[in-house]
Residue frames as qw, qx, qy, qz and C-alpha x, y, z in Angstrom:
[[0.712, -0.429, -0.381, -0.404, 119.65, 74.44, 79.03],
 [0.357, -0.725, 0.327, -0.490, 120.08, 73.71, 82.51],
 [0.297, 0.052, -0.953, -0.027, 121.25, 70.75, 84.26],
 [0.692, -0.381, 0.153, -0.593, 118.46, 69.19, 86.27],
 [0.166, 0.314, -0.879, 0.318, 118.06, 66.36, 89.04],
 [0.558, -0.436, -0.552, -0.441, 115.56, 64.06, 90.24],
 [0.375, -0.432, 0.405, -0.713, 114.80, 64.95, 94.32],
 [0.178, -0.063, -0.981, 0.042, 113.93, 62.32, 96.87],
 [0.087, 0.451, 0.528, -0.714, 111.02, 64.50, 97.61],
 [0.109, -0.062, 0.507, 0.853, 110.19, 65.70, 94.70],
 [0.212, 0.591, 0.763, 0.153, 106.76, 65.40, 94.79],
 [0.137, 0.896, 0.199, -0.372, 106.25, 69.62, 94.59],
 [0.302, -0.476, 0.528, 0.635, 109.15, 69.67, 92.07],
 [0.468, 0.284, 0.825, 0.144, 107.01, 68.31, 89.60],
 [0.134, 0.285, -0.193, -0.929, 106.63, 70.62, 86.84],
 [0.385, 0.530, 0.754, 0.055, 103.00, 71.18, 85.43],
 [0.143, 0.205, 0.257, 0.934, 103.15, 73.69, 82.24],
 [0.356, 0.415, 0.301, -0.781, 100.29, 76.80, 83.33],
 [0.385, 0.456, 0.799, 0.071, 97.06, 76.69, 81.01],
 [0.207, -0.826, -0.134, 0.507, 97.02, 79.89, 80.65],
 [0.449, 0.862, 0.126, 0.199, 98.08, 82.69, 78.31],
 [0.675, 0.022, -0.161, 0.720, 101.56, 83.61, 78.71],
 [0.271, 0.242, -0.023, 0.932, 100.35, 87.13, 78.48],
 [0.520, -0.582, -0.279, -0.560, 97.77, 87.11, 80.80],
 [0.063, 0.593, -0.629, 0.499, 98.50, 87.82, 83.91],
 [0.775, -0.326, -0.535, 0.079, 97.82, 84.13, 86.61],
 [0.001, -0.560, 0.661, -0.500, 98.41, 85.11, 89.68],
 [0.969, -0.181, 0.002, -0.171, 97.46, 81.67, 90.70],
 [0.579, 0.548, -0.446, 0.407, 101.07, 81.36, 90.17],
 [0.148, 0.672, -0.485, 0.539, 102.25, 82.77, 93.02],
 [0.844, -0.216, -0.484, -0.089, 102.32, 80.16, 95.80],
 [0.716, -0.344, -0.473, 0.382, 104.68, 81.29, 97.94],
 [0.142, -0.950, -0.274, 0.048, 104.66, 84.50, 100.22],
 [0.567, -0.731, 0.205, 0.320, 108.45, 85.22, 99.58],
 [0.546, 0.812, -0.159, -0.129, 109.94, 87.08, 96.56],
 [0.310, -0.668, 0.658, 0.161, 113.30, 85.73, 97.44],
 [0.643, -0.148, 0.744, -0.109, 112.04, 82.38, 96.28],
 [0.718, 0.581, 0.335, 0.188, 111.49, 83.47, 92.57],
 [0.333, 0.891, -0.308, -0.009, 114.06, 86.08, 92.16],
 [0.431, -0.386, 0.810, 0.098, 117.11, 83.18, 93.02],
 [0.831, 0.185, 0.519, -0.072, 115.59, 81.11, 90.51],
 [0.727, 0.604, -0.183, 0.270, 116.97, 82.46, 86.83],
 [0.118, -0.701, 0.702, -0.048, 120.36, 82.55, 89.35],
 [0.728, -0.181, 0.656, 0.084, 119.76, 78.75, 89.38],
 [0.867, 0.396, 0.279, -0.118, 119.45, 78.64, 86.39],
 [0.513, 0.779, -0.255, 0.256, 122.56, 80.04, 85.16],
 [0.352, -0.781, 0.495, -0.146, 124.63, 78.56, 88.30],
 [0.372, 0.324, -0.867, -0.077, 126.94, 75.80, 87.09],
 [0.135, -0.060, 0.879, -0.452, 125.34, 72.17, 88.96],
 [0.205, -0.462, -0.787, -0.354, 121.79, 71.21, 88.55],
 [0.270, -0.427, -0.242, -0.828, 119.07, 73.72, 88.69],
 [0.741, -0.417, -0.445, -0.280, 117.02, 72.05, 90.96],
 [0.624, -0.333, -0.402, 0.581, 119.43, 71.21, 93.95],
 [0.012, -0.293, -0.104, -0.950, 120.26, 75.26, 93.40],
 [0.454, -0.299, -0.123, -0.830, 116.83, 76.12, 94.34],
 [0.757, -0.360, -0.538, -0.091, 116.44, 73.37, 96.81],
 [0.798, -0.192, -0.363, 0.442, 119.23, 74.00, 98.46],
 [0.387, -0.040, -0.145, 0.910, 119.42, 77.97, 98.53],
 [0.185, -0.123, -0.192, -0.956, 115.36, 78.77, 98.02],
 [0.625, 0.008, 0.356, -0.694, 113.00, 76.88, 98.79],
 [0.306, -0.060, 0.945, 0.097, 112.14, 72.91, 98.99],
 [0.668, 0.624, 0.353, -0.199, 108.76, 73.47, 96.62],
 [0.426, -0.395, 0.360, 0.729, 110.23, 73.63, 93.68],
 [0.299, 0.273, 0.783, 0.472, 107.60, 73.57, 91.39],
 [0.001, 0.895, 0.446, -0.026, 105.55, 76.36, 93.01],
 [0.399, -0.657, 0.228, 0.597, 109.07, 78.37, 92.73],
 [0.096, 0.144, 0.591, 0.788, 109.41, 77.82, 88.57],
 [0.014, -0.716, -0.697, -0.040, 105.67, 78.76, 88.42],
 [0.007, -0.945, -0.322, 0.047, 105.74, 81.87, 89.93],
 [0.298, -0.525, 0.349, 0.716, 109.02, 82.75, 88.66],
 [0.270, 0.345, 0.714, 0.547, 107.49, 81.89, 85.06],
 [0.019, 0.816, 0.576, 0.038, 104.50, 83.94, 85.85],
 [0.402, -0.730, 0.105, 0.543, 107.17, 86.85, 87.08],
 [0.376, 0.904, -0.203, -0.012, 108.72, 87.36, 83.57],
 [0.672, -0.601, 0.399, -0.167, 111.83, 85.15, 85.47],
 [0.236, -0.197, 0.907, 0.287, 112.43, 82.47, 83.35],
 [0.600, 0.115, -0.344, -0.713, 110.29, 80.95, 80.33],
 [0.887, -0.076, 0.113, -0.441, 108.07, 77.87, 80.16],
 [0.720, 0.548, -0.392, 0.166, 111.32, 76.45, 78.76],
 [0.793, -0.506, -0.109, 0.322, 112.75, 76.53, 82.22],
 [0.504, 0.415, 0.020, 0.757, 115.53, 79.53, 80.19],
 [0.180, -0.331, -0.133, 0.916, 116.51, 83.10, 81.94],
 [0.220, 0.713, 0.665, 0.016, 113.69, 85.08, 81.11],
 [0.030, 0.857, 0.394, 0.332, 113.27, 88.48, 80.48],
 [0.479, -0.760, -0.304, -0.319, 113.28, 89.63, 83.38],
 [0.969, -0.220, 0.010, 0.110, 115.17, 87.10, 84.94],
 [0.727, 0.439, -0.033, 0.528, 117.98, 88.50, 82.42],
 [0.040, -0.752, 0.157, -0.639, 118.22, 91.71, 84.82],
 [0.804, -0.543, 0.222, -0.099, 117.77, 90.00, 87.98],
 [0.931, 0.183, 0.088, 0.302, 121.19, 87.72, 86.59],
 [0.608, 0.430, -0.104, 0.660, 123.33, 90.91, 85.63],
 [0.265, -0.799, 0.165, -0.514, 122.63, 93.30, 88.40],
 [0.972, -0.230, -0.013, -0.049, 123.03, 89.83, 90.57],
 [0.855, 0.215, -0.013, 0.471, 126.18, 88.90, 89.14],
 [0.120, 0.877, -0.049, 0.463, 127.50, 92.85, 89.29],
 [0.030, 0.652, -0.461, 0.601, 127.57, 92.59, 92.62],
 [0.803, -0.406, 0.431, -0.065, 127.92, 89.09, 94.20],
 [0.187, -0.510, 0.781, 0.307, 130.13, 88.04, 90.65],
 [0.262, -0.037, -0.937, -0.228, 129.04, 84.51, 90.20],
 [0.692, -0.316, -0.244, -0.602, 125.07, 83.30, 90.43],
 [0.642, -0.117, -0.700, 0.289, 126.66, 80.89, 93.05],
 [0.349, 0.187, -0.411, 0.821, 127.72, 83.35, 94.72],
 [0.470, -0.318, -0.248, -0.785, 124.20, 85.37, 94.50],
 [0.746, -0.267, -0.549, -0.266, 122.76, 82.12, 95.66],
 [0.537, 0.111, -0.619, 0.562, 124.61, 81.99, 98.54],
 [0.080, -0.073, 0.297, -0.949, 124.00, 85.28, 99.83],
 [0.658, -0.283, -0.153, -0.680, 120.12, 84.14, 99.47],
 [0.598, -0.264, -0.742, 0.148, 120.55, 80.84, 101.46],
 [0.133, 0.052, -0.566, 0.812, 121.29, 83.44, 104.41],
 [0.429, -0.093, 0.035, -0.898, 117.76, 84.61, 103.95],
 [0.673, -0.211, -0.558, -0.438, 116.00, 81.44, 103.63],
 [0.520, -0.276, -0.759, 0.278, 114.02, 80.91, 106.63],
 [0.080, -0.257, -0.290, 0.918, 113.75, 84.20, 107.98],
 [0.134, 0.683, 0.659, 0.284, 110.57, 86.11, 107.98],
 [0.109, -0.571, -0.108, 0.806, 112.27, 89.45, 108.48],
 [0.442, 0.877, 0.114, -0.148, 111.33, 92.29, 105.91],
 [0.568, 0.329, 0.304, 0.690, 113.76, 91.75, 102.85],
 [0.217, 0.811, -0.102, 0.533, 113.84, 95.86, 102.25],
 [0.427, -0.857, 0.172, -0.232, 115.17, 95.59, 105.95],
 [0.872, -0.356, 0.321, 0.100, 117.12, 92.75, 106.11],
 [0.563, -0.108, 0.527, 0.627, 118.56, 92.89, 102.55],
 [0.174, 0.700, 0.130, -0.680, 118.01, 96.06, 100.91],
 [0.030, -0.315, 0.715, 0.623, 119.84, 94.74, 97.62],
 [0.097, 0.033, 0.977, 0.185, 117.35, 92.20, 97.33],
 [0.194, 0.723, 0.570, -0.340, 114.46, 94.05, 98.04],
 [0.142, 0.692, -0.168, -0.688, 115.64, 96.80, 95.76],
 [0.051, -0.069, 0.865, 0.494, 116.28, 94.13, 92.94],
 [0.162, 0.450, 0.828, -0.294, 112.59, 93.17, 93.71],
 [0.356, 0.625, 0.549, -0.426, 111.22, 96.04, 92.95],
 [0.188, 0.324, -0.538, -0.755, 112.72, 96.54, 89.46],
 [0.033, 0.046, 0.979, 0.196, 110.75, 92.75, 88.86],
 [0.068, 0.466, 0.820, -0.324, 107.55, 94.09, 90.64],
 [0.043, 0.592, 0.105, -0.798, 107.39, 97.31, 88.98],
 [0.174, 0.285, -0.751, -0.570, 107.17, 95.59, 85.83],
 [0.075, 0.190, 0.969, -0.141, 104.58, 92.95, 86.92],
 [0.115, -0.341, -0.479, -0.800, 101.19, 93.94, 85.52],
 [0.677, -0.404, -0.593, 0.163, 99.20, 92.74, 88.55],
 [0.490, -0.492, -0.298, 0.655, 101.54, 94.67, 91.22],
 [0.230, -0.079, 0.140, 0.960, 101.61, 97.86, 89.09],
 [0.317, -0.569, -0.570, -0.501, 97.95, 97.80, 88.42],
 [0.522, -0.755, -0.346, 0.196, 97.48, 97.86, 93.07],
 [0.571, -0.252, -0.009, 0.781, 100.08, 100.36, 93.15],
 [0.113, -0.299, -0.259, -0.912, 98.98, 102.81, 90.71],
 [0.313, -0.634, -0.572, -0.415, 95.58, 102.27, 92.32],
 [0.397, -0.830, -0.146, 0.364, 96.17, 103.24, 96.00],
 [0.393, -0.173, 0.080, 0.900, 98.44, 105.76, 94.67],
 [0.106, -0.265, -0.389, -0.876, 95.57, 107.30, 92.66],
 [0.456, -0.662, -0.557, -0.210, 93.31, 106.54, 95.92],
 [0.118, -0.781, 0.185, -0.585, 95.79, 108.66, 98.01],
 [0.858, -0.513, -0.017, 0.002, 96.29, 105.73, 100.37],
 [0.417, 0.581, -0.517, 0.471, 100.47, 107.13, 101.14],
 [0.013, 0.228, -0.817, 0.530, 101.38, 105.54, 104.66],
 [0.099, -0.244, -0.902, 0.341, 99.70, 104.16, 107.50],
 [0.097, 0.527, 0.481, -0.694, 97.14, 107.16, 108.00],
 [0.274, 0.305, -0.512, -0.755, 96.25, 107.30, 104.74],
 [0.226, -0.121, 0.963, 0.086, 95.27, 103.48, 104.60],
 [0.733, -0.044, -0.219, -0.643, 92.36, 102.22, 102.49],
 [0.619, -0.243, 0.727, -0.173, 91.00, 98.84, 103.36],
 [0.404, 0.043, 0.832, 0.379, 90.66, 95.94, 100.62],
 [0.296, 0.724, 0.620, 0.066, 86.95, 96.80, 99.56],
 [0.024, 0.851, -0.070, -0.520, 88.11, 100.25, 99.22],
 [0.034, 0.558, -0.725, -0.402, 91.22, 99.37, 96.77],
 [0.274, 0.250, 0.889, 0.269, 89.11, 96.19, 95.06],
 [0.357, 0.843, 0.080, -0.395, 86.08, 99.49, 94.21],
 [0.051, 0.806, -0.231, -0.543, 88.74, 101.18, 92.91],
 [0.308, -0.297, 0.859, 0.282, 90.62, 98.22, 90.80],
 [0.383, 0.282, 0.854, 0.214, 87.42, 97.49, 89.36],
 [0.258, 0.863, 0.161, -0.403, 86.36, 100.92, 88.22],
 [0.043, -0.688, 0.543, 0.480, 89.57, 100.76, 85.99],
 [0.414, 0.286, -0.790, -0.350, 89.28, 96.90, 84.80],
 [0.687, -0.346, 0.390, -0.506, 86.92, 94.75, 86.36],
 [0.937, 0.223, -0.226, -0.144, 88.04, 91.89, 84.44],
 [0.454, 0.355, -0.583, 0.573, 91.84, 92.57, 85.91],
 [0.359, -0.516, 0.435, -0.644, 90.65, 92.90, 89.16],
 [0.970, -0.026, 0.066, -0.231, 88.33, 90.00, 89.19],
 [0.934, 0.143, -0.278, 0.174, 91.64, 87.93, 88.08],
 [0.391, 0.306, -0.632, 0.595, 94.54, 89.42, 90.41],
 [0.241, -0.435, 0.506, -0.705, 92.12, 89.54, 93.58],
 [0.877, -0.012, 0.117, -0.465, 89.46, 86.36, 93.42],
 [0.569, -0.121, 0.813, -0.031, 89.94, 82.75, 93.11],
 [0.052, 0.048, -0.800, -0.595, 89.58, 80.90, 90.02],
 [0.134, -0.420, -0.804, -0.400, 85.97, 81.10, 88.69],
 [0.143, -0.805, -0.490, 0.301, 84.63, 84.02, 91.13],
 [0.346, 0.607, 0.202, 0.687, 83.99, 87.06, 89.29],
 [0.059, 0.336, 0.320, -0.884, 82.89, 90.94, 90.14],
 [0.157, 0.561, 0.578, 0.572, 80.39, 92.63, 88.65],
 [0.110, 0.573, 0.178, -0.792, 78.70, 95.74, 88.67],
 [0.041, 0.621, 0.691, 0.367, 75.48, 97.08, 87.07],
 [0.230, -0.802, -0.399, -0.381, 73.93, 100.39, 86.90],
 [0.018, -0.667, 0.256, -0.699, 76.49, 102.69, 89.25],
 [0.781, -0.610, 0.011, -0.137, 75.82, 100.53, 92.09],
 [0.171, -0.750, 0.637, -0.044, 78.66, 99.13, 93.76],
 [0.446, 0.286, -0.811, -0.248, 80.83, 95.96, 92.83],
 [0.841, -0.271, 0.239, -0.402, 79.80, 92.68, 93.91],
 [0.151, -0.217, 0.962, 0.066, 81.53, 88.95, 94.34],
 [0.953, 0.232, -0.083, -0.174, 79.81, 85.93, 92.48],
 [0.384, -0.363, 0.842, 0.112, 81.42, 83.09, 93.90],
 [0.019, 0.063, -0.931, -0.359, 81.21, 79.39, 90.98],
 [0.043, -0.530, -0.837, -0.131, 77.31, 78.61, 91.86],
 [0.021, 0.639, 0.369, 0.675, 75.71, 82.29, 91.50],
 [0.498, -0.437, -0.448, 0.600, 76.47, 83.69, 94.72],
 [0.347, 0.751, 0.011, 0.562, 76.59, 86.97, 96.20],
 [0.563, -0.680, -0.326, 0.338, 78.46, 88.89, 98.26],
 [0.082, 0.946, -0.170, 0.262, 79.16, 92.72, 98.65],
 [0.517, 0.434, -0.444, 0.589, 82.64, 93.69, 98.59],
 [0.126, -0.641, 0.239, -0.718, 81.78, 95.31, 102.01],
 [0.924, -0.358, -0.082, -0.103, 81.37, 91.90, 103.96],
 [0.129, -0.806, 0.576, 0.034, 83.79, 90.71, 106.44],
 [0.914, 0.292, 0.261, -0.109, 83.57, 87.41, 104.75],
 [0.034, 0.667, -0.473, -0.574, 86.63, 86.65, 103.14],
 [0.674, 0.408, 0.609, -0.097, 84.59, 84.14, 100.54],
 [0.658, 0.744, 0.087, 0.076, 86.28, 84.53, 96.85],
 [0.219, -0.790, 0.563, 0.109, 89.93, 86.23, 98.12],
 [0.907, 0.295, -0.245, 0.172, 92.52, 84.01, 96.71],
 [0.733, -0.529, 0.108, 0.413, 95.46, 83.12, 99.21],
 [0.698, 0.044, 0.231, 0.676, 97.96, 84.33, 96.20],
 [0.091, -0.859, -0.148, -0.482, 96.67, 87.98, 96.04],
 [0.638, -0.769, -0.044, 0.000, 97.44, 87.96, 99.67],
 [0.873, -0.078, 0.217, 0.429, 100.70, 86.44, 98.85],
 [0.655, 0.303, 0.138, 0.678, 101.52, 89.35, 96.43],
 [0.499, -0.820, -0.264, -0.094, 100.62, 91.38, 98.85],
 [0.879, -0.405, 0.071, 0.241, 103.59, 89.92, 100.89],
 [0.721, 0.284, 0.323, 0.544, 105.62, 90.20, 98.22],
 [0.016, -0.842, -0.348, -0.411, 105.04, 94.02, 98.14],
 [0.965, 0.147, -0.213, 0.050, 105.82, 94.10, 101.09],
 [0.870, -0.125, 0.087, 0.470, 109.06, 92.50, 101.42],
 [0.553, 0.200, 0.263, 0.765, 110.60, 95.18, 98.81],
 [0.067, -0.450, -0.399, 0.796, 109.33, 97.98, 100.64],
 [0.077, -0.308, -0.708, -0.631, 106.43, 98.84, 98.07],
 [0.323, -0.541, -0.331, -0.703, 103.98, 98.55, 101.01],
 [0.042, -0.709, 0.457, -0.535, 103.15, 98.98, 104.13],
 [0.751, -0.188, 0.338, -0.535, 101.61, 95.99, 105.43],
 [0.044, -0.299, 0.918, 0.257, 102.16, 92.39, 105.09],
 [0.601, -0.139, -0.491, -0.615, 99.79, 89.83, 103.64],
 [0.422, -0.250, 0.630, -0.602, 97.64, 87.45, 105.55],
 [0.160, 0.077, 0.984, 0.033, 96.61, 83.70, 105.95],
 [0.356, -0.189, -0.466, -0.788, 92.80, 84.08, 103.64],
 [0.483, -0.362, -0.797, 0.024, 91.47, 82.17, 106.78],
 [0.263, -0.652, -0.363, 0.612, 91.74, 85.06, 109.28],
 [0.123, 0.187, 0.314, 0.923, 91.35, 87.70, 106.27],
 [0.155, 0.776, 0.468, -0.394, 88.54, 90.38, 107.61],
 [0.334, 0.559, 0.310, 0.693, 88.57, 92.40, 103.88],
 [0.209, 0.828, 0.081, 0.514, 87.33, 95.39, 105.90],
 [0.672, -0.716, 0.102, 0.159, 90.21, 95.26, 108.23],
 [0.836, 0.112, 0.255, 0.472, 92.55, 94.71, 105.67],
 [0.042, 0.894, 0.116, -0.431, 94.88, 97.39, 105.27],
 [0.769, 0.310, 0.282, 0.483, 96.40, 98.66, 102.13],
 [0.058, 0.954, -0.247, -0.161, 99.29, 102.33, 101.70],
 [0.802, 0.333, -0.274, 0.413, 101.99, 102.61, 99.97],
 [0.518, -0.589, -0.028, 0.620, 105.25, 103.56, 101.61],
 [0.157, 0.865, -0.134, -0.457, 107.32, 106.46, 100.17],
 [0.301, -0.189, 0.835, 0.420, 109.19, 103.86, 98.04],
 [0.350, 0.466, 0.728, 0.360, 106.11, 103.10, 96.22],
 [0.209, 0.907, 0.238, -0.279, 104.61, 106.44, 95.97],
 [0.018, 0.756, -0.480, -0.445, 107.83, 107.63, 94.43],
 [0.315, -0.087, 0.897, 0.298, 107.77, 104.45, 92.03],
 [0.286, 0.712, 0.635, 0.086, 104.32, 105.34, 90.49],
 [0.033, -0.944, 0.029, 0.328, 105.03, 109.18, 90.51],
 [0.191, 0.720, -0.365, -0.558, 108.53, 108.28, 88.35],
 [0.804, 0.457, -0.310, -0.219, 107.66, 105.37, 86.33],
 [0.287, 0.580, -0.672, 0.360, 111.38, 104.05, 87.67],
 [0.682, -0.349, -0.586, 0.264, 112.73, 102.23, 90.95],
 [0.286, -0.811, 0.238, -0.451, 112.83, 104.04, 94.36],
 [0.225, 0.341, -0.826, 0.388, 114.89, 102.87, 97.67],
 [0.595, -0.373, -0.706, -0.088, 113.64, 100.24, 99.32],
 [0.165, -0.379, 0.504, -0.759, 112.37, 101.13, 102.94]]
């Protein structure tokens, strides 16, 4: 088990276990717009010193929206243990910085910057996308613009285009990796989807309204991305025009849906 430490800040450090199904995917999780900040975490956890300082002190001062969406990642379990995931992110890490200190280190350099991570630190962005490629959520928007043809910039679909499509496949997975908690889709009778926001709204996907979006969609957007997946970063859900919003992969992702595998970050 890790060591841990009580922050004089602490007030985001506060762990609150998810409600949630472990195997359903929450991307309510994801809180912060920077994969760096959950793939360093199973390194804290397995760097000698208390966890916490680790991930204060080389990722990012929330710490509690960092175990979240590193939990939600496959990252580390509810147990606060090397996950899964986490367990690859740790030995590929270690491979080739040695010691999860070390790892950590090399991520303090990043923290603060808002360059692109497949530019800035290809390792890291390439680690990324073994994590994202695996994520149910990020492989669901991938496969979709990949099966909507949306490869680069001139390709691009906009949101309502790539939410259609997301809900032709699963509107119930759409509805949870693109909406806020309690706003659904639906769709009736070949027509096109609609939003139903908590008190029986509506609003067509085709408004520039961005009313239902959830900020953490955007976020894994971001996340996307970062690890050269896509082309576009996300955006603040306050200035979000959905049918401005653009979504292509790059030739990394196309070539990540096409072999199932990782491609080089770009």
């Amino acid at each position: 088990m890790p060591q841990t430490e009580s922050s004089p800040q602490d007030l985001d450090a506060v762990y609150t276990e998810p409600e949630h199904d472990p195997e359903t995917p929450h991307i309510a999780q994801l809180n912060l717009s920077h994969p760096k900040n959950y793939l360093g975490v199973p390194l804290a956890v397995c760097a000698d010193g208390a966890t916490t300082r680790h991930i204060t002190d080389s990722l990012v001062q929330t710490v509690g929206y960092a175990r979240l969406g590193a939990e939600e990642l496959g990252l580390i379990t509810r147990e606060f243990e090397v996950g899964s995931v986490g367990q690859q992110v740790v030995v590929i890490a270690t491979g080739e910085f040695e010691t999860p200190t070390a790892a950590l280190s090399a991520l303090k350099d990043l923290k603060g910057s808002h360059a692109r991570l497949a530019k800035k630190a290809p390792f890291w962005a390439h680690l990324g996308q073994r994590v994202y490629r695996h994520y149910l959520p990020a492989d669901s928007i991938l496969t979709a613009l990949a099966d909507c043809g949306a490869i680069g910039i001139s390709n691009a679909v906009t949101l309502p285009d790539l939410v259609t499509h997301l809900a032709e496949q699963d509107i119930s997975l759409a509805s949870s990796i693109c909406l806020q908690d309690g706003w659904e889709l639906s769709q009736q009778d070949q027509k096109p989807a609609v939003i139903h926001s908590p008190d029986g709204r509506e609003y067509p996907l085709t408004s520039s309204s961005s009313n239902g979006y959830s900020g953490q969609f955007q976020h894994l957007k971001s996340h996307l991305y970062h690890v050269g997946f896509v082309t576009d970063p996300g955006v603040d859900t306050a200035t979000l025009d959905p049918t401005t919003d653009r979504w292509a992969l790059t030739k990394a992702g196309r070539a990540v849906t096409s072999s199932g595998g990782d491609a080089d970050a770009e």
